[in-house]
C-alpha positions in Angstrom: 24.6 1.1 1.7 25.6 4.1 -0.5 23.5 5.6 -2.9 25.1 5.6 -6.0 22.9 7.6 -8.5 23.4 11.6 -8.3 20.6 14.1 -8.4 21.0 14.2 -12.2 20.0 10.8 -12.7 17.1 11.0 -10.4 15.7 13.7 -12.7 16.6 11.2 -15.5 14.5 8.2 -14.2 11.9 10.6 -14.1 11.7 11.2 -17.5 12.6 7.2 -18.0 9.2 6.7 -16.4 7.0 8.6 -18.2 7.9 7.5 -21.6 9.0 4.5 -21.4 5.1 3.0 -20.3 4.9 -0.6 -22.1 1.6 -0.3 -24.2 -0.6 -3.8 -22.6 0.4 -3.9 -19.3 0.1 -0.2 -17.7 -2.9 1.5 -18.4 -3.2 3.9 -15.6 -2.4 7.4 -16.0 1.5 8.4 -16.9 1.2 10.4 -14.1 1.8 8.3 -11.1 2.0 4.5 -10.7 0.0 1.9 -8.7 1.6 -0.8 -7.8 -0.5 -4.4 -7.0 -0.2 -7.3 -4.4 -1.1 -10.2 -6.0 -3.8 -12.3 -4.4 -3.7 -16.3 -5.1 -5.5 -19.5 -4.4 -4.4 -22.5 -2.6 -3.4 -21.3 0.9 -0.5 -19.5 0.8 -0.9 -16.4 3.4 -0.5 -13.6 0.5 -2.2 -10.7 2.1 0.4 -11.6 5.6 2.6 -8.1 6.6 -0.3 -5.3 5.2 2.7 -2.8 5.5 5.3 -4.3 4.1 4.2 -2.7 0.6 3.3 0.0 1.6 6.6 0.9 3.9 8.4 0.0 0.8 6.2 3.1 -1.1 6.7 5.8 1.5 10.4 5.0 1.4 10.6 5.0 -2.2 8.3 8.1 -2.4 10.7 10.1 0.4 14.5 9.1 -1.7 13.7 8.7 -5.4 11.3 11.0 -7.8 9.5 8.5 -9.4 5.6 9.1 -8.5 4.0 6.2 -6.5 0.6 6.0 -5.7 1.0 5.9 -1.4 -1.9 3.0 -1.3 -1.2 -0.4 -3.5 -3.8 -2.2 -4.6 -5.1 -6.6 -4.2 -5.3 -7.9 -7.4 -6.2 -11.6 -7.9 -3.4 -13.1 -10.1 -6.4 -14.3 -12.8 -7.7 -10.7 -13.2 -7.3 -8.7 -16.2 -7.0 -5.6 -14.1 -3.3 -7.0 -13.5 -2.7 -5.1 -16.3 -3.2 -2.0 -15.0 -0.3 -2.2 -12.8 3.7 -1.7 -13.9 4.8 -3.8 -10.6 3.2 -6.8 -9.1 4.1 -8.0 -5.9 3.7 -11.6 -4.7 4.9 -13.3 -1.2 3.6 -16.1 1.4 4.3 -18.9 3.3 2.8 -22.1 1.5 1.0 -23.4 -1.5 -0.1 -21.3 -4.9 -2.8 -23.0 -7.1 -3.4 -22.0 -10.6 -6.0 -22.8 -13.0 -4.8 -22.7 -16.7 -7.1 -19.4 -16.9 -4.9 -17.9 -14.3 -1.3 -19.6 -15.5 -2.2 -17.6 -18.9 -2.7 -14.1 -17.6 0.1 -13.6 -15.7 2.3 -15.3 -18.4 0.3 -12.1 -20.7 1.2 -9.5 -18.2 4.9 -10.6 -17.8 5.0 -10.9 -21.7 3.3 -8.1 -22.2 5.2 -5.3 -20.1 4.5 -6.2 -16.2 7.0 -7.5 -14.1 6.8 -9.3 -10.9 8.6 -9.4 -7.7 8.0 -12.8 -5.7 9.4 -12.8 -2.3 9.6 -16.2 -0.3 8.5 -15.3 2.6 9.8 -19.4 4.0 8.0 -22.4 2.9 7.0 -20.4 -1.0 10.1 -22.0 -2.7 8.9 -25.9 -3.5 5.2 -24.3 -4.8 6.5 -21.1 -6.9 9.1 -23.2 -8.9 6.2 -25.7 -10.3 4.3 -22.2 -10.8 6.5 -21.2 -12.6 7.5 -24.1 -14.9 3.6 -24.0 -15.7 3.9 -20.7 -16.9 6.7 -20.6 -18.6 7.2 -24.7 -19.3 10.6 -23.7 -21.4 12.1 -21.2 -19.4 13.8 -21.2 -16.1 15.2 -18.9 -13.3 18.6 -17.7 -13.8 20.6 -16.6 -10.8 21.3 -13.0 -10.9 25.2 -12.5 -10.7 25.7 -9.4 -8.1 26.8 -7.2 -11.3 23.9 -7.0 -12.5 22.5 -3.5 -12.4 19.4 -4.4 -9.7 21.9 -4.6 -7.1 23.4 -1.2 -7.7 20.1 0.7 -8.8 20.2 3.5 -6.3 21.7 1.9 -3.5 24.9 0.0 -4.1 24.7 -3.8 -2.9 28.4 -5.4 -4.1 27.4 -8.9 -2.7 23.8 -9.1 -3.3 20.9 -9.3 -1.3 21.0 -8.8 2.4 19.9 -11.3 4.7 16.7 -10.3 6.8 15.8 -13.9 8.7 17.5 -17.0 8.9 15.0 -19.4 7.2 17.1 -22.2 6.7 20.8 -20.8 7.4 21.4 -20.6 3.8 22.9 -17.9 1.5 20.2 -15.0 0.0 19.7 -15.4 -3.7 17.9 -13.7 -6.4 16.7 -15.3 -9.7 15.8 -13.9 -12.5 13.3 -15.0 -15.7 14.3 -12.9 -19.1 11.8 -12.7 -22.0 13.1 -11.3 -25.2 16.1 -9.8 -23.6 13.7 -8.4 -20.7 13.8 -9.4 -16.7 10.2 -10.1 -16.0 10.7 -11.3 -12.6 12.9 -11.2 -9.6 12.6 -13.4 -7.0 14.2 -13.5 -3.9 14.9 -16.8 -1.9 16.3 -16.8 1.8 16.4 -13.0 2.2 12.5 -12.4 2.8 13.0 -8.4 1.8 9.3 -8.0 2.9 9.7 -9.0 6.6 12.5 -6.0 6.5 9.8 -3.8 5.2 7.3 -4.5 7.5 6.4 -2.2 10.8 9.2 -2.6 13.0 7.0 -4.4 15.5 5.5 -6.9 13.5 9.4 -8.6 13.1 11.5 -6.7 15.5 14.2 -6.4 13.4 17.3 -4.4 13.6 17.0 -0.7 12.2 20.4 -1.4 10.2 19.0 -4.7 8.4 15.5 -2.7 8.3 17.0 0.3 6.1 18.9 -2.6 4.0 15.6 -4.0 3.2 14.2 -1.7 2.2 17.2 0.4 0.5 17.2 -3.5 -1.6 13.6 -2.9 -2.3 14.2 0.2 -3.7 16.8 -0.8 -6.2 13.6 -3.8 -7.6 11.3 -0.9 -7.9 13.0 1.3 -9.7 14.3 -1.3 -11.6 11.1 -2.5 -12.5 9.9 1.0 -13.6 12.9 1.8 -15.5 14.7 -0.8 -17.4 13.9 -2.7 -20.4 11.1 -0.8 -21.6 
């Protein structure tokens, strides 16, 4: 994929990123950002692929000048420290459990500035939809059309996400939930990004869909960082 922005617009995002900070849910310094794997309860395998994440920094860190701390951090998705982080990441296999307690922090942190990138990682579908209508009991996930801008960030991706592993033969898809105007998550179902961003070994993928991956990954992030703030 093509990068689309130009050197100019690089320079711009970096300004974009140090003013445009929401108030509640990034606390850390303007200076560089942190970003946060979310830790849950109920089984689901959410610390599987360690450098996934942190493949996706260095390759963000090497292309675009935004300032990304090089080590993420596990945050448990009840925690108030959430809120120290601009980006939360969430992925897995299997079943997510939350308490009321925990249902109403993240729904603070989306609300209040965060955003959060879930990516089904197979089996995570059936068990983040009923997360999510407990959240957000009156909302629901739209299906991002491949205008949008979050598939031509940085890198141009005219017919959406790129497909990393088969799953269950079906087409990638990315949905989207909006508060006030505002994406506050993206979630990505039957792509599994994060297995693309993993060490090459872990997956054995092929370079090509590798840099996709993570070129895709790149376009969320900066997204997240930039937009709607």
């Amino acid at each position: 994929m093509k990068i689309k922005q130009s050197t100019v617009l690089f320079t711009l995002l970096i300004f974009l990123c140090t003013i445009a900070v929401p108030s509640e849910a990034l606390s850390q310094d303007n200076d560089s950002f942190t970003l946060a794997r979310v830790k849950y309860r109920g089984g689901g395998d959410w610390y599987n692929d360690p450098s996934s994440l942190k493949n996706l920094i260095e390759f963000t860190r090497d292309r675009v000048p935004i300032s990304i701390d090089a080590e993420y951090e596990d945050v448990a998705i009840g925690s108030r420290d959430l809120f120290e982080y601009p980006f939360a990441f969430l992925t897995g296999h299997g079943t997510i459990s939350l308490n009321s307690t925990e249902a109403s922090n993240l729904r603070d942190y989306l609300d209040n500035g965060g955003f959060l990138y879930i990516d089904d990682d197979y089996g995570l579908d059936e068990h983040f939809r009923k997360v999510i209508n407990q959240i957000y009991p009156n909302e629901e996930l739209i299906e991002i059309p491949f205008e949008h801008k979050i598939y031509h960030q940085v890198y141009e991706f005219p017919n959406g996400l790129p497909k990393v592993h088969e799953h269950d033969g079906k087409a990638p898809r990315g949905y989207g939930l909006f508060r006030q105007g505002r994406m506050v998550l993206f979630y990505t179902y039957e792509s599994n990004l994060a297995d693309g961003w993993a060490n090459p070994e872990v997956h054995q993928d092929p370079e090509s869909l590798r840099q996709e991956a993570l070129q895709m990954g790149v376009n969320i992030l900066v997204y997240a960082l930039t937009s709607g703030r």
